[in-house]
N, C-alpha and C positions, 0 to 999 in steps of 0.2 A: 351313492352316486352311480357305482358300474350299475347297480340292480334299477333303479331308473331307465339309465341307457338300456340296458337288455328288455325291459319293458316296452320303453319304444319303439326298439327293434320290431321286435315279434308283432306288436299295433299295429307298426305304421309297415309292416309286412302283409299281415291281413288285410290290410284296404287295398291292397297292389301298389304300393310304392316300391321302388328302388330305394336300399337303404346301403351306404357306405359308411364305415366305421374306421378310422383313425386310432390307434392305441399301443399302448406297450404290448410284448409279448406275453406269454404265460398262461394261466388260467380262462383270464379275463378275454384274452382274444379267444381261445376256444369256445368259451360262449358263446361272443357274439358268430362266430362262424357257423357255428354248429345250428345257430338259431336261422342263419339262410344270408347274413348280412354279407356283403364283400368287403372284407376287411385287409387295411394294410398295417403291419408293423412298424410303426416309428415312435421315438422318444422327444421330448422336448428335451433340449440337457440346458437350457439357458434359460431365466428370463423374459429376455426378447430373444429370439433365437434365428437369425436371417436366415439360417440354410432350413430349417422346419419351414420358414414363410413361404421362403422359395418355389420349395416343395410342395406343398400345401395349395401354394397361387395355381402353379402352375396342372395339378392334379384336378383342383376344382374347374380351369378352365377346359381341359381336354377330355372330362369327363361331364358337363356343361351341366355341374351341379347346380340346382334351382333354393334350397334352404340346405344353410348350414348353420348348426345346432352344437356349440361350444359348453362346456362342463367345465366350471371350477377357473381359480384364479390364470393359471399359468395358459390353460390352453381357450380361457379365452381371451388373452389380450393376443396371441399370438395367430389365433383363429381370426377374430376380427381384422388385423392389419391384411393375412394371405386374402380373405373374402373381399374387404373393401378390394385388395389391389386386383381381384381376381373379374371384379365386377360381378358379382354373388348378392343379389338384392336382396333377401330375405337372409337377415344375420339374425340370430335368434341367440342371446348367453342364457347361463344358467350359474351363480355362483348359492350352494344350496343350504350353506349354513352361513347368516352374514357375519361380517367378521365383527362384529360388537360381542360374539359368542365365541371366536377365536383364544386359546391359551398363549397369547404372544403380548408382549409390551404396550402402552398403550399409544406410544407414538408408532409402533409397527402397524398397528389399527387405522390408525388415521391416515398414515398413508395407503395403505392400502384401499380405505375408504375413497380419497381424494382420486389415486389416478383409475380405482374401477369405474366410479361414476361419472368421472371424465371420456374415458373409452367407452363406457353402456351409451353416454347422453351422446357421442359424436359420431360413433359407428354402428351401433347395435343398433336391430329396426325394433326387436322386446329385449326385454329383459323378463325371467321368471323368477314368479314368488310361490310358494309352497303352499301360503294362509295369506289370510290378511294382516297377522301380525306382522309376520315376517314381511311384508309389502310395505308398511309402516316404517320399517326399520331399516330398509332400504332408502325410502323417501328421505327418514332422519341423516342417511349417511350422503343423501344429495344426488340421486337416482331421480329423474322428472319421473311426475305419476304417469303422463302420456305414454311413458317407454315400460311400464309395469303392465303383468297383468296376473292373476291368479288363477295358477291350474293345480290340485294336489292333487298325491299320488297316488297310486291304485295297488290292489294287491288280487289276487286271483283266489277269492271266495272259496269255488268250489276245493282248491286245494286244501282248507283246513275243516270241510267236513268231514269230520271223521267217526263213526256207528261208535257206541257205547262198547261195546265187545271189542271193537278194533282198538278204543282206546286205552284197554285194561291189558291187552298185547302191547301194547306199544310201550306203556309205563312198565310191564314186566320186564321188557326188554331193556328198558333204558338202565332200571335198577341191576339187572346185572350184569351189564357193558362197567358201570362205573363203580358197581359194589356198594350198592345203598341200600341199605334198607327200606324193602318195600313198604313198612309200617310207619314209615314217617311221613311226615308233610311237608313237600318241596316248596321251597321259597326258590323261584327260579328267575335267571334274567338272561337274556341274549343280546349279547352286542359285543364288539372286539374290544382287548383289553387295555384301551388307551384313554388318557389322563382326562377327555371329556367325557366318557362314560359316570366318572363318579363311581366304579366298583368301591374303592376305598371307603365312599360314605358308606356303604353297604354293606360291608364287613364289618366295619365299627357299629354298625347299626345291629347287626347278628349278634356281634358277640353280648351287646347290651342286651339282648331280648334273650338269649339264651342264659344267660347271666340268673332272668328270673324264673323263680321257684313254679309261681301260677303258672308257667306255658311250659316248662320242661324243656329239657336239654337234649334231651336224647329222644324226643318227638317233634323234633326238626331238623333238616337238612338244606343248606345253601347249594343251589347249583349254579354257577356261572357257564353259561355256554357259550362258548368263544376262544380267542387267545389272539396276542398278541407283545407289544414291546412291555406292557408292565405284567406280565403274567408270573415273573419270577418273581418279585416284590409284591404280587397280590398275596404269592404263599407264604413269603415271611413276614407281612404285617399278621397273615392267619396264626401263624407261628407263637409271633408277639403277643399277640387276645388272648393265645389259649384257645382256638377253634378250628385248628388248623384238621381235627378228623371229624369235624361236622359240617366239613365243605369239600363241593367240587368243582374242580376247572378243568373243563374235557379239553381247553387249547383249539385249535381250529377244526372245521368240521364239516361234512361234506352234506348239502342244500336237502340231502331227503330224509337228511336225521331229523329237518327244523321241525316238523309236524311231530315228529316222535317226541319229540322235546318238550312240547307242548302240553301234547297228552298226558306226561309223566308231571308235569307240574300242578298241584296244587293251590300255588298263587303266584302273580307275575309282580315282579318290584321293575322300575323302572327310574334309576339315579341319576337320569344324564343331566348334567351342566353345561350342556350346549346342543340342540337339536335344529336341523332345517325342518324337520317334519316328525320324524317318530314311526315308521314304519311299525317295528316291533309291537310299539303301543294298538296299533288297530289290530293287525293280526293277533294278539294275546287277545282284546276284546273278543274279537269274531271266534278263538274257539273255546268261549264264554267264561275265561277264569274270572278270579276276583283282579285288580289292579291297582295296584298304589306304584303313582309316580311323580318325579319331582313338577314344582309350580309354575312348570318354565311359561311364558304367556300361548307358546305355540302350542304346546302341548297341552295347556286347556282349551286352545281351541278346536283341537286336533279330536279331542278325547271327551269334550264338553262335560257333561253330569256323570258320566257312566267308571271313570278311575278315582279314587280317592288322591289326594293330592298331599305333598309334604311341601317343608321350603327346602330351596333346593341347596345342596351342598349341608344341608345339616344332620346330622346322624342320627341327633337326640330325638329329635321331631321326627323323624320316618323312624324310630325303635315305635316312638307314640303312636303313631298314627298305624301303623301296621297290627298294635293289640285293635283300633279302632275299627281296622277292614276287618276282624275278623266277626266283629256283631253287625258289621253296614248289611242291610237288606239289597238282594239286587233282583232285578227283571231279565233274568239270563237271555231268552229270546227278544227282549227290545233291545240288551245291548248288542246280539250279535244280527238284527235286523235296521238297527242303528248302521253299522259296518257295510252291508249289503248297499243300502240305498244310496251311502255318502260314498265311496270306498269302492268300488270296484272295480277294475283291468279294463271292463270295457268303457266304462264314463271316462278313464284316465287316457285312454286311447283316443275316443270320441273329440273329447276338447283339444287335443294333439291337432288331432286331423282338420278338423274345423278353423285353430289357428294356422297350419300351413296352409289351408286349403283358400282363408282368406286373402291374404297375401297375393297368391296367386293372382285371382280374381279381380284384383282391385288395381 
């Protein structure tokens, strides 16, 4: 979601908008600042949180803000009350993974289902969906289709070309940052190490493929690139297998390794148990590896013929299916001009501009 927002930023920068950002401190705001936006430092710490509304009312009226553009559960129901009370016509949410894909309770679901669709259908002027699945699954949780519309996300192309020689530096490098053996063939994934990612299928799923004689054990290596809350127990399930020195977890990592990362990779797995979109998924297509990732409905749409697919959450079935990516034939240049045509910074910006720009007009 922040890489979204920074995405927009810098779009709806390029056309000459005025772009105001709202956010925690940290990292995060450095981006967006550094990207030209004007940004203010606040937190929600509630809920409903009157003193954020307040603030917020009053910020958008004296700064005679025209769209305001809400992310995720908390800041947009507290968004939409400041805009309606701010009188801010163009209220735009975005909640980017619906919660039927949420790891919470299933009456936590339903409620949250009930009062987001209540607030998108009373306040919001759109609401966005990712794909069409995800628009689907929206309508099912009681989202009217009138307040829906489908824009996906965009990734900046030119950043993952990278020349043949550059990319034989780039994997040199990565193997001995983390001490791998260059002779091996990376099974690589990126994404942070929390409980929808699915890593745990994925290490069960290693140990089982490593396990066999025909592929060899010591002619592969796991790299997980990320880190976060389950990073400590990702090591000690590694532990438990038995494969705890034919994997790596680099833990968190700074945006210009991601290319590197790529490059070093051999093939990209892709486990998640719950996605709005899949970013990872198109960037690993575009810098043309092979892909096996789970069966989630977005991510076939996202990814159509070009990744091999497992069921999701099962281990046994992605050990399988990953001997199967490695006989699949692919079209490396129609998968990575597949990514171009659907996929790129400026289409994703494009349809931004054209929905704010509508609004306006109208």
């Amino acid at each position: 979601m922040e890489q979204h927002v920074l995405d927009l930023v810098t779009q709806m920068l390029l056309r000459g908008h005025e772009v105001y950002v709202w956010c925690n401190g940290g990292i995060i705001y450095d981006w967006y600042k550094k990207a030209g936006a004007k940004v203010t430092q606040n937190t929600i710490r509630y809920d409903i949180d009157i003193t954020y509304i307040k603030e917020l009312r009053q910020f958008l009226k004296e700064n005679n803000i025209e769209v305001v553009h809400a992310h995720e559960l908390k800041a947009v129901a507290n968004t939409l009350i400041a805009g309606f009370l701010a009188g801010t016509r163009i209220r735009i949410t975005h909640q980017h993974t619906p919660f039927t894909d949420w790891r919470v309770s299933k009456s936590k679901r339903l409620i949250y289902d009930i009062f987001y669709s209540l607030a998108v259908n009373i306040l919001s002027t759109k609401e966005i969906a990712l794909t069409e699945s995800i628009k689907k699954f929206k309508m099912q949780a009681g989202i009217a289709q009138r307040k829906l519309v489908v824009i996906t996300n965009g990734i900046d192309v030119y950043k993952f070309f990278v020349a043949e020689n550059e990319r034989s530096i780039y994997r040199r490098e990565v193997c001995k940052r983390y001490r791998i053996d260059p002779s091996t063939k990376i099974i690589g994934n990126l994404s942070r190490t929390t409980k929808e990612k699915g890593h745990d299928v994925l290490i069960r799923a290693f140990a089982r493929l490593v396990d066999d004689k025909s592929l060899g054990r010591e002619n592969y290596t796991l790299m997980i690139c990320g880190g976060g809350e389950l990073e400590e127990s990702l090591w000690n399930l590694a532990g438990e297998l038995g494969v705890k020195d034919r994997i790596v977890i680099t833990g968190r990592f700074d945006d210009d390794l991601k290319v590197k990362f790529y490059s070093a990779f051999d093939y990209f797995v892709f486990p998640t148990l719950a996605e709005g979109f899949g970013i990872v998924l198109i960037e690993a297509l575009l810098c043309g590896l092979p892909v096996l990732c789970s069966d989630l409905p977005v991510l076939k749409e996202v990814g159509q013929e070009f990744p091999l697919y497992f069921k999701s959450g099962d281990y046994e079935d992605l050990a399988t299916k990953f001997v199967d990516l490695l006989e699949k034939p692919r079209d490396e240049d129609r998968q990575k001009n597949f990514v171009e045509k659907n996929y790129s910074l400026e289409n994703f910006g494009e349809n931004y501009h054209k929905l704010y720009q509508g609004f306006k007009l109208t």
